[in-house]
C-alpha positions in Angstrom: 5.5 10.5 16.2 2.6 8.8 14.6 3.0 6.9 11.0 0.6 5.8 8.7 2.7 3.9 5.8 0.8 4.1 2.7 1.8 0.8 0.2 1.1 1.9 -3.7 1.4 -1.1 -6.3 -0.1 -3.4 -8.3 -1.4 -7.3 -7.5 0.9 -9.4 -6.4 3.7 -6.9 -6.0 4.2 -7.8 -2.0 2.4 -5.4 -0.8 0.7 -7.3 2.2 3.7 -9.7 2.5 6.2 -6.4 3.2 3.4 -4.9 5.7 3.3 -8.0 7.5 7.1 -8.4 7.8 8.4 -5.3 7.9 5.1 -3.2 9.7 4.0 -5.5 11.7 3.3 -3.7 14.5 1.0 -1.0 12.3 -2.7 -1.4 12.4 -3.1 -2.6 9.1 -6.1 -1.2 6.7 -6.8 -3.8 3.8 -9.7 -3.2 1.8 -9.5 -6.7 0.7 -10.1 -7.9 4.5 -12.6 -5.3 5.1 -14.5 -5.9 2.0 -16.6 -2.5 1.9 -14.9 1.2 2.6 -17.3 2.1 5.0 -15.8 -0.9 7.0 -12.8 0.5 5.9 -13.2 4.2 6.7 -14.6 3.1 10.5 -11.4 1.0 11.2 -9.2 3.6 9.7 -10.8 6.6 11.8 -10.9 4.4 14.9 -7.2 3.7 14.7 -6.6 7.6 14.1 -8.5 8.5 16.8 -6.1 5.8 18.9 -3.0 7.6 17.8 -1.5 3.9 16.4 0.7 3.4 13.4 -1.2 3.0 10.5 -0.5 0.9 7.4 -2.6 1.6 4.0 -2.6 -2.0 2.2 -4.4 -1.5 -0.9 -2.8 -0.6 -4.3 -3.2 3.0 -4.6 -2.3 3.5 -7.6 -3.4 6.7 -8.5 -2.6 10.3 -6.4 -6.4 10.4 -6.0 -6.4 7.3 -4.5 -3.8 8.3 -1.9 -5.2 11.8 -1.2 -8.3 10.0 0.9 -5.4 8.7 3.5 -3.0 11.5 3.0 -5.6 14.3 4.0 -6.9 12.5 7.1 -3.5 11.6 8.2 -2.3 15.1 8.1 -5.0 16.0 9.9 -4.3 13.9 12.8 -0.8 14.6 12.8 0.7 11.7 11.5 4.1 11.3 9.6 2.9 9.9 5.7 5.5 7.4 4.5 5.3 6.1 0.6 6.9 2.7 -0.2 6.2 2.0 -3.7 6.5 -1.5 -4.6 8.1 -2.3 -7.8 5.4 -3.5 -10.2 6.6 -4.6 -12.9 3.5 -6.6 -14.4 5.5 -10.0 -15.8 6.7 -10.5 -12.5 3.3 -9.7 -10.4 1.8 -12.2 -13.3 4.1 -14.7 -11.8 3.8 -14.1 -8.7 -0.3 -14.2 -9.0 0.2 -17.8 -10.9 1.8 -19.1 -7.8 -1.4 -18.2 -6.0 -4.1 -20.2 -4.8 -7.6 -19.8 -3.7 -9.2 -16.2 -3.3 -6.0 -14.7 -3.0 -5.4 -15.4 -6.9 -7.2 -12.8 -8.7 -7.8 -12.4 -12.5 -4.8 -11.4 -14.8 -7.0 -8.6 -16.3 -7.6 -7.1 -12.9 -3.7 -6.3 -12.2 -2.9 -5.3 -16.0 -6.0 -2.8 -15.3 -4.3 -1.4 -12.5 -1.3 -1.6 -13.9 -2.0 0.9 -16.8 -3.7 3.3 -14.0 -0.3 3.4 -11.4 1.3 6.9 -11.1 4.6 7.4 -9.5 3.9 9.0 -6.4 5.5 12.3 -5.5 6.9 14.4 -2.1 4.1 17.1 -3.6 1.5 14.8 -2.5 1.9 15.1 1.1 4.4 12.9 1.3 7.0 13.3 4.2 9.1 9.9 3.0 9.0 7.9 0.2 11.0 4.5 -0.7 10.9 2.4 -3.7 10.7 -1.5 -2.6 11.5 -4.3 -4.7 12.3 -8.0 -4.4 15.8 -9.2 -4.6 16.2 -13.0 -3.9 12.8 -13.4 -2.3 13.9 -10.5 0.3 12.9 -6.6 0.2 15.5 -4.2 -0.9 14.3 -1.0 0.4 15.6 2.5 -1.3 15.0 6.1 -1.1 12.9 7.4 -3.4 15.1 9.4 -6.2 
């Protein structure tokens, strides 16, 4: 069956870091490599319409942010899998700090984001969900509860 993984966090919460080690054989959406959604929204229908395994890599923080994938996904027949990245905003802080270059964004951009996250729920069109977090610079990966 066909996956599209769908990452919800804030900044610096290893989103990217987890789709790269853990699905790195997705085609991988990223809004921050894209730069515009059309750009986005091409890529993302061209790798429907090729039947690959999908990874999201944006923060989606809110449902409405997620129904955009969720809806086309389900469409297509594709199995939707949450992994919602703990985001507990000291530690993205942190993690930002340690940043350099573009990739370090402003502090005000993930506290933003931060106060818009919403848990996501199987009653979004969710088929599996897993809460991710860092343990000892590894990912501990759980089923959502």
């Amino acid at each position: 069956m066909k996956n599209m993984a769908i990452m919800i966090g804030i900044q610096a919460s290893g989103k990217s870091t987890f789709s790269k080690k853990r699905l790195s054989d997705y085609t991988r959406i990223n809004l921050d490599t894209l730069k515009t959604r059309n750009k986005e929204a091409t890529e993302l229908l061209r790798a429907l319409l090729a039947e690959e395994d999908i990874v999201i890599d944006n923060t989606n923080p809110a449902a409405s942010d997620r129904l955009r994938y969720i809806e086309k996904a389900k469409k297509n027949g594709y199995k939707i899998v949450g992994y919602f990245m703990q985001s507990k905003l000291k530690d993205c802080l942190e993690r930002n700090e340690r940043r350099t270059g573009t990739e370090r964004i402003i502090n005000k951009a993930i506290a933003a984001t931060s106060n818009k996250l919403e848990m996501p729920s199987y009653e979004e069109g969710f088929d599996e969900l897993y809460f991710v977090s860092i343990v000892d610079n590894d990912f501990v990966v759980e089923e959502w509860r």
